[in-house]
C-alpha positions as CSV (number, residue, x, y, z in Angstrom):
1,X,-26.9,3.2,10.4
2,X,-30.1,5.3,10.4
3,X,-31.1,8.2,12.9
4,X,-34.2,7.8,15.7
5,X,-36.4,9.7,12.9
6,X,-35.1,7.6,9.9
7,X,-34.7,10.3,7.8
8,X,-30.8,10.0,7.1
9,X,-28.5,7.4,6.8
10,X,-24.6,8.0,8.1
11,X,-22.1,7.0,6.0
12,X,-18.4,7.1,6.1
13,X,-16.5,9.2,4.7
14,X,-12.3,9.5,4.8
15,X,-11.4,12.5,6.4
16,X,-8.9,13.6,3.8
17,X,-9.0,16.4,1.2
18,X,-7.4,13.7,-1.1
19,X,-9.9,14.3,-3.5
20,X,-8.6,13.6,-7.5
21,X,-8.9,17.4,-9.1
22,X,-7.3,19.2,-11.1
23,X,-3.5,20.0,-9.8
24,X,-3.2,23.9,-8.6
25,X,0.1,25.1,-8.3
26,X,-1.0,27.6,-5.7
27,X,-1.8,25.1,-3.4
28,X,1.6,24.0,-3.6
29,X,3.7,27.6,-3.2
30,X,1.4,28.2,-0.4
31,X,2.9,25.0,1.4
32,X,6.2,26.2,0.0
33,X,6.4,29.2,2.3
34,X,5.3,31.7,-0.3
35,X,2.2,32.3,1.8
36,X,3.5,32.5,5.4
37,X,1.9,31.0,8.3
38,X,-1.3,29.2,8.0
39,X,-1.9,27.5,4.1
40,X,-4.3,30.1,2.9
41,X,-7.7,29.3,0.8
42,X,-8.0,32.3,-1.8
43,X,-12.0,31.8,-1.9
44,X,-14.8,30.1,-1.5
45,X,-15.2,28.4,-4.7
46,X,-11.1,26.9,-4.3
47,X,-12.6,25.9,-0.4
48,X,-15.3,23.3,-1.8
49,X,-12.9,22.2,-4.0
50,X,-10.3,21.1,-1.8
51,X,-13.0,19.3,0.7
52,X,-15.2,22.1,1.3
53,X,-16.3,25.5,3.4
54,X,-20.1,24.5,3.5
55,X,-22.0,27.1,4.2
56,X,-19.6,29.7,4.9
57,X,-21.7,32.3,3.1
58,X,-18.9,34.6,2.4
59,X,-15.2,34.4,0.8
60,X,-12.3,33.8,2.7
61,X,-9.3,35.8,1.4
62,X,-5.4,35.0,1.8
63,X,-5.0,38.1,4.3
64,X,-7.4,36.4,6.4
65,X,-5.7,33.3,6.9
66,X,-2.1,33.6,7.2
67,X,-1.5,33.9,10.7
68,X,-0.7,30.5,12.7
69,X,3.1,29.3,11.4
70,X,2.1,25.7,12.6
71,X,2.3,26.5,16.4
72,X,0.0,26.8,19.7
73,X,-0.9,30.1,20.1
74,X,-0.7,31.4,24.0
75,X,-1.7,35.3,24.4
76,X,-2.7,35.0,28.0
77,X,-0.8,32.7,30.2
78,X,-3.2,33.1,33.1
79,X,-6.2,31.6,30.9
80,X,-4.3,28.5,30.1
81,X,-6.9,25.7,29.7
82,X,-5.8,21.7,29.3
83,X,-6.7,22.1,25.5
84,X,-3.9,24.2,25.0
85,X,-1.5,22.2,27.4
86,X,-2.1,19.4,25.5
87,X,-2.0,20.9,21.8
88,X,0.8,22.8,22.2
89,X,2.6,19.2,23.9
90,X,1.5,17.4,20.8
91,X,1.5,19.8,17.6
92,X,5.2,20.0,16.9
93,X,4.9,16.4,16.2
94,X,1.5,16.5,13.5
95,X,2.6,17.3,10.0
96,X,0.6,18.7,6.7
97,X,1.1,16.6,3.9
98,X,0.4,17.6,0.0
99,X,0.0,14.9,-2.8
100,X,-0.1,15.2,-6.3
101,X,-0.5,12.9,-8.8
102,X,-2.2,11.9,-12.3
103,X,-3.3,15.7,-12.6
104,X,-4.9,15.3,-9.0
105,X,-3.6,16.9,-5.6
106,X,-5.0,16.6,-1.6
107,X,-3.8,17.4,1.4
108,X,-4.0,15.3,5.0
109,X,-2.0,15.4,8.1
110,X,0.5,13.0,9.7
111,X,2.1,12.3,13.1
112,X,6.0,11.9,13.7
113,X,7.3,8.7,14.8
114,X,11.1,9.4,14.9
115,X,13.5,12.1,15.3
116,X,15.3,11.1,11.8
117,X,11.8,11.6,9.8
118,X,9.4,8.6,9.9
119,X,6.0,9.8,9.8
120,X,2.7,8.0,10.2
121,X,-0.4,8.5,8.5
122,X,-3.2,6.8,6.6
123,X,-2.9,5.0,2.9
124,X,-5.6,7.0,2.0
125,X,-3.6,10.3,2.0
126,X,-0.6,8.9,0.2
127,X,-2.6,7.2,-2.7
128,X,-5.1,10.0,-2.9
129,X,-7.8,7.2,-2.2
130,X,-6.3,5.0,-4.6
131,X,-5.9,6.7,-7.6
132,X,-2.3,6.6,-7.5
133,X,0.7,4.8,-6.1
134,X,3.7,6.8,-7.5
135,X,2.0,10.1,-6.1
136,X,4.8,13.3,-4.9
137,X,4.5,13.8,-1.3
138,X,5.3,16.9,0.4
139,X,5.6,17.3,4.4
140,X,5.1,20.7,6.0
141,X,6.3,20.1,9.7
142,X,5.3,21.9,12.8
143,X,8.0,25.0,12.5
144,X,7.2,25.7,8.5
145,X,9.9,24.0,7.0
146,X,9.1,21.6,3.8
147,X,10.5,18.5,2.6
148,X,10.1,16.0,-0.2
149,X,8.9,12.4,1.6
150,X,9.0,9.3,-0.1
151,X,6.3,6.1,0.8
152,X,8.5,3.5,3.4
153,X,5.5,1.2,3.4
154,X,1.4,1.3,3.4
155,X,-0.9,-1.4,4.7
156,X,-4.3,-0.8,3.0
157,X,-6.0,-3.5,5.4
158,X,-6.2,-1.1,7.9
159,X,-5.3,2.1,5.9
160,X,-2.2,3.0,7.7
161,X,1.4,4.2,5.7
162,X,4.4,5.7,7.1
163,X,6.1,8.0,4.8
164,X,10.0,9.1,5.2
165,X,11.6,12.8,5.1
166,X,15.6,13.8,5.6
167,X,14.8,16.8,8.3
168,X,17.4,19.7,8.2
169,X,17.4,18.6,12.8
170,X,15.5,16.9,14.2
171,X,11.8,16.3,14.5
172,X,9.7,15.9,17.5
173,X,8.1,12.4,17.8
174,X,4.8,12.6,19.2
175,X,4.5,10.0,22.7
176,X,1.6,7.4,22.0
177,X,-1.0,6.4,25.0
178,X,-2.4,2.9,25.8
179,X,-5.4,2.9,23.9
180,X,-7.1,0.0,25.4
181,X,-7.1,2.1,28.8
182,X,-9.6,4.6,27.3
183,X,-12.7,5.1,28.4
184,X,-16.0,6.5,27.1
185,X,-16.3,10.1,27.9
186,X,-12.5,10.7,28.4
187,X,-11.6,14.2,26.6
188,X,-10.1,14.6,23.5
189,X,-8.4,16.7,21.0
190,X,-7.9,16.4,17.8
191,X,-4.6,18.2,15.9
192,X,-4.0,18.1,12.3
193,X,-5.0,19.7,8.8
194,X,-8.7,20.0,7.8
195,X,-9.3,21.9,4.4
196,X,-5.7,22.8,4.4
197,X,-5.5,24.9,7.8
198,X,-2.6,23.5,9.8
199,X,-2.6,23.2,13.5
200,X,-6.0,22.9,13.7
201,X,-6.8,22.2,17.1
202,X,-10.8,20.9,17.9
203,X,-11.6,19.0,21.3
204,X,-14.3,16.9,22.4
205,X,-14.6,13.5,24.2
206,X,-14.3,9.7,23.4
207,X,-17.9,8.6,22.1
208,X,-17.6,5.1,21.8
209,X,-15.0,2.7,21.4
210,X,-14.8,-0.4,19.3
211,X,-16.9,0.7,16.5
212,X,-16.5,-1.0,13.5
213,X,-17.1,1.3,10.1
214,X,-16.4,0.1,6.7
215,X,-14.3,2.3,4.1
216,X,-13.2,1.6,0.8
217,X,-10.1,-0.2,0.2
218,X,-7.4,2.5,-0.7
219,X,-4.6,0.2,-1.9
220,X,-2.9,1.7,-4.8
221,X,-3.7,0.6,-8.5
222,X,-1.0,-1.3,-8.6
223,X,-1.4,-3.3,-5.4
224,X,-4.6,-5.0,-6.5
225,X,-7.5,-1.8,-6.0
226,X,-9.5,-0.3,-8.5
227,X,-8.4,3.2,-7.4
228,X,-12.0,4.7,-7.7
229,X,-10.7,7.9,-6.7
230,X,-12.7,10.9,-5.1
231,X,-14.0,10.7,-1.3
232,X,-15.2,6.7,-0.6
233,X,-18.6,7.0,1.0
234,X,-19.5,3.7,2.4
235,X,-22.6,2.4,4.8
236,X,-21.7,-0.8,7.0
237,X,-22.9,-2.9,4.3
238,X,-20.7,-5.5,2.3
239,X,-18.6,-4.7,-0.3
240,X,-16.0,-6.3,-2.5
241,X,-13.6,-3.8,-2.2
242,X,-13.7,-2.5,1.1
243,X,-12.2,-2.7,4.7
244,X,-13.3,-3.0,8.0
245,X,-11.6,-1.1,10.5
246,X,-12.2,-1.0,14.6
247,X,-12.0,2.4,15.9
248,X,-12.4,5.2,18.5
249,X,-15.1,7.3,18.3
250,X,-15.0,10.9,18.9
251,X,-17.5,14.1,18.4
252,X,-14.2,16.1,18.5
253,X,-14.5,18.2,15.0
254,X,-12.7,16.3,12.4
255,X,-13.0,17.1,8.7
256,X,-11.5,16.7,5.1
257,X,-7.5,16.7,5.7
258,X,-7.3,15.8,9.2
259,X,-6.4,12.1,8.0
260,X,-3.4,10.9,9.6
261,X,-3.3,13.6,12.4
262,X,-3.0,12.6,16.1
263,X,-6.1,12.3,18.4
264,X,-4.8,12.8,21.6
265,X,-6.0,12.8,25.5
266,X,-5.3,15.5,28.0
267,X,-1.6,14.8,28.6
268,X,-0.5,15.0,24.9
269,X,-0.1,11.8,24.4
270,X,-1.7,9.8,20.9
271,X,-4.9,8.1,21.4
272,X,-5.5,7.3,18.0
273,X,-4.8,8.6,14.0
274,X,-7.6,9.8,12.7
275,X,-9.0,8.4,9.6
276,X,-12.8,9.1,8.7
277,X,-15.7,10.8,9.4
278,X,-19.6,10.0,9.2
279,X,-21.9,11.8,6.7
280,X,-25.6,12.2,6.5
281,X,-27.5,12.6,3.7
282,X,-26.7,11.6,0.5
283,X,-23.0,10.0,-0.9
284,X,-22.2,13.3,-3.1
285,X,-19.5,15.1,-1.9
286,X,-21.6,18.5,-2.4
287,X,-24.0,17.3,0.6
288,X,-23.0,17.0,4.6
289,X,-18.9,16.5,3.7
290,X,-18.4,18.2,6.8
291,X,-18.1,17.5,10.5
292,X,-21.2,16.0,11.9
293,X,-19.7,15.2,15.3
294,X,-18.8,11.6,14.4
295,X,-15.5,11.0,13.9
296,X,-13.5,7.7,14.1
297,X,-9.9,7.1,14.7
298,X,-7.4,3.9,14.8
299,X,-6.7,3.0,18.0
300,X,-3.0,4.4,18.7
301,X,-2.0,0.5,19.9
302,X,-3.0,-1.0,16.4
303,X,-1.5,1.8,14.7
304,X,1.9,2.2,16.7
305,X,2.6,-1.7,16.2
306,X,1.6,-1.5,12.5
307,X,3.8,1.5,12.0
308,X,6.6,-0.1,13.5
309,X,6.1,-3.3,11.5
310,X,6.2,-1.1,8.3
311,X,9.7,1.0,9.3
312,X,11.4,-2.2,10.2
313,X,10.5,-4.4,7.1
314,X,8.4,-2.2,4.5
315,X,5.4,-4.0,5.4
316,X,2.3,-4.9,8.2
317,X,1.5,-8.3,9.0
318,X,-2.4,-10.0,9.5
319,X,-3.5,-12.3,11.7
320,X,-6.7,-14.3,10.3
321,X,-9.0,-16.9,11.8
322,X,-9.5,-19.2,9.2
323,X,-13.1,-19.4,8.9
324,X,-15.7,-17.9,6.6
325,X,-18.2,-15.9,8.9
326,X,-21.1,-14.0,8.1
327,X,-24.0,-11.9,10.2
328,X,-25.8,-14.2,12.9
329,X,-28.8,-12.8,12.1
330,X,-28.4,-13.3,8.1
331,X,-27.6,-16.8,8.4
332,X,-30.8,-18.4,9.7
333,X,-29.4,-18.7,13.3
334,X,-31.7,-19.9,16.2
335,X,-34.1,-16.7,16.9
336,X,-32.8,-16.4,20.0
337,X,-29.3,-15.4,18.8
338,X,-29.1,-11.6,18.1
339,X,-25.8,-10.7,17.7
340,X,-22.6,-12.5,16.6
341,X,-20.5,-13.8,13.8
342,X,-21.5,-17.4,12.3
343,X,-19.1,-19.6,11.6
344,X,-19.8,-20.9,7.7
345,X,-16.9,-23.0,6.5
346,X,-14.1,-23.4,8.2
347,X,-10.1,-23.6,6.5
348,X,-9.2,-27.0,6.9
349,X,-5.9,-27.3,9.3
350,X,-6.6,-23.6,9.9
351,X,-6.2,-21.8,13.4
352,X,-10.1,-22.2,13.7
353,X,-10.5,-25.4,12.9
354,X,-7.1,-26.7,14.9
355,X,-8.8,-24.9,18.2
356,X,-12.3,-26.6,17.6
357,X,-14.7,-24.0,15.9
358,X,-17.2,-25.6,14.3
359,X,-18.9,-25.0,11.2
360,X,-22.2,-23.0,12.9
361,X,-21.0,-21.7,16.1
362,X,-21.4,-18.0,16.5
363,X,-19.0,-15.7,17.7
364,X,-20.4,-12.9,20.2
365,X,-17.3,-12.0,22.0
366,X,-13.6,-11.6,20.7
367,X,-11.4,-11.3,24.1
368,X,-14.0,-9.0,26.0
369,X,-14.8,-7.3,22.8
370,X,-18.6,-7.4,21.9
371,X,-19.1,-9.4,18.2
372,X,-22.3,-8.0,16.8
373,X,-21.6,-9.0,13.3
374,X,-19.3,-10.6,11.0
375,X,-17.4,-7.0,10.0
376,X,-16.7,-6.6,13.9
377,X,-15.1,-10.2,13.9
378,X,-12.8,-9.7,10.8
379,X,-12.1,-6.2,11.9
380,X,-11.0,-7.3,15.6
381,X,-9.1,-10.3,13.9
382,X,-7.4,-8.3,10.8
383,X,-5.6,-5.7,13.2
384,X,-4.1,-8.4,15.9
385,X,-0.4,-10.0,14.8
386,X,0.3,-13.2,13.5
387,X,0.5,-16.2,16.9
388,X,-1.7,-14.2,18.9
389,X,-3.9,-16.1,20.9
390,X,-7.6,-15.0,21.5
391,X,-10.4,-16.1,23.6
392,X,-13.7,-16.4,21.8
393,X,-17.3,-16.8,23.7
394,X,-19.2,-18.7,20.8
395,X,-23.1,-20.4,21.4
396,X,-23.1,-23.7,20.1
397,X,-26.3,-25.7,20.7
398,X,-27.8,-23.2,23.3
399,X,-24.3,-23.2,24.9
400,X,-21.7,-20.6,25.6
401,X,-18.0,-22.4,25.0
402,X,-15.0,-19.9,25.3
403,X,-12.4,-21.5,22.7
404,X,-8.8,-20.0,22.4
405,X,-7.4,-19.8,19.1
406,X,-4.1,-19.0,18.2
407,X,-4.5,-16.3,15.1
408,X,-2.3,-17.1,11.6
409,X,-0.9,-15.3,9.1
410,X,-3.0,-14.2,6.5
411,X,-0.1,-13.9,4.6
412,X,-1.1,-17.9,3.7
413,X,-4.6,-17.4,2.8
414,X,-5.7,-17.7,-0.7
């Protein structure tokens, strides 16, 4: 993705601070309570570390970050705006989350699912990018009190995990919104950790929906990943170890360690959990690792039933099409095609094949979804369920066919 000028290319960046460094036990005993309030930075030089202060010019002491104890702050009731109704609905249900593991630490954010402790957030956070899957996993919740969580379940294919604590009461589940009634310019706000600062609160508006981005694949070491480790910078180009994911867009702020929080709309209510951010410039982490108002988040639908799926059975299920596909344009389609998915080889007695794809149809809608390319087919198709049934608008010898196919498992692919 280039700008009008052509000058920089956006990439994607997760929107963790789960980057592998050195483990500081100060980063720790501030989440522990023994700096109150806010988790304090002691400088600048420990900011870029853990994600970055870019261009702050000045050092931030411990003094003057301490205030906030994970709440909604309201000094003047009679200048009460809809930001603050709905952060102060939603933020006792986003967490802070600290990992450690293999001599590195990060910090992201999460979003409660369940009065007894069941928290959602991304894969990303809980591997620290895959570098680790035996990582310890702290949980700072909304009124400063700190638990030891342990993993339920991740699903790397759409880099969701729900984590598990044994709360002292109860916690407050956060109440998820119908993300497929969104709209384009509906506001926003965004709620979790970035750089460390809990109950961060940024707003802004819905940019685009259905955007596809590609991330690295953040499965942990022992599920199959090469665990590169360090923030995954990825363009929209193919890679072997990578996902595709369909998200929200936003130009709320959202920066390293707001992973896993909630992006919510003006009642309160979860939109989507946030998950990366777009950087210009260059893929080192020293250049643009900031917010550059592009932020993406999973739509709250795909990520509820996912997170569900992983508290009832340890796991998320696929659907999958059965067909390789790749970029319309790529595959020496008719010139007249300029968007779409291409049907190369279909799975023989696969759900493509048994509703009557054919090898050289092209895909350019999925239900009344848009298909520009193949990554916006196999992310559309990756985060339905198993049996589903879809309507596809394919061209096939200068004619549009709509074909309904009834998604498998992809459990059974090989």
């Amino acid at each position: 993705m280039t700008v009008p000028n052509g000058h920089y290319n956006a990439q994607f960046v997760f929107d963790t601070q789960a980057k592998p460094q050195p483990a500081k036990p100060t980063f720790f005993a501030m989440l522990n309570g023994k700096l109150t309030k806010h988790s304090a930075l002691t400088g600048i030089a420990m900011g870029a570390a853990m994600g970055g202060l870019i261009g702050a010019g000045v050092g931030i002491t411990t003094a003057e970050i301490t205030n906030g104890a994970g709440t909604v702050i309201i000094n003047n009731t009679q200048h009460v705006n809809w930001v603050t109704a709905a952060a102060q609905k939603a933020s006792p249900s986003v967490v802070t989350i600290s990992v450690s593991g293999g001599g590195s630490a990060g910090s992201g954010s999460g979003v409660v699912l369940s009065k007894d402790g069941y928290i959602l957030t991304n894969t990303h956070v809980v591997t620290l990018e895959g570098a680790t899957g035996s990582a310890t996993i702290e949980v700072r919740t909304a009124d400063d009190h700190v638990y030891s969580a342990s993993v339920v379940g991740t699903d790397p294919t759409n880099d969701l995990a729900v984590i598990k604590v044994n709360p002292l009461g109860s916690l407050v589940p956060a109440v998820f919104a119908n993300s497929d009634q969104i709209n384009v310019g509906d506001s926003v706000v965004a709620i979790g950790s970035p750089l460390g600062l809990d109950a961060t609160v940024t707003s802004g508006i819905v940019s685009a929906l259905n955007r596809t981005i590609q991330v690295a694949n953040s499965a942990a070491p022992e599920n199959g990943s090469t665990g590169s480790g360090g923030l995954q910078f990825l363009g929209t180009g193919s890679s072997a170890n990578s996902i595709n994911l369909s998200v929200i867009q936003t130009d709320a702020a959202i920066n390293p360690g707001n992973s896993g929080g909630a992006l919510v709309n003006d009642q309160g209510q979860v939109l989507g959990i946030n998950v990366a951010i777009a950087s210009a410039g260059s893929s080192s982490i020293s250049s643009q690792s900031g917010s550059i108002g592009v932020g993406f988040a999973i739509p709250a639908n795909n990520a509820h039933r996912i997170a569900l799926e992983i508290m009832k059975t340890g796991k998320a299920t696929h659907a999958m099409l059965g067909a390789y596909i790749g970029d319309a344009l790529s595959s020496g389609s008719d010139a007249a095609v300029t968007i779409g998915a291409k049907v190369v080889k279909l799975t023989p007695g696969g759900p493509a094949a048994k509703a009557g794809l054919k090898v050289g149809d092209v895909v350019t809608r999925f239900n009344n979804l848009i298909v520009n390319s193949a990554t916006d087919l196999t992310a559309d198709v990756r985060i339905q369920a198993p049996n589903t049934q879809v309507e596809l608008t394919v061209l096939r010898g200068g004619q549009s066919l709509k074909i309904h196919v009834t998604l498998g498992n992809a459990i059974n692919l090989k």
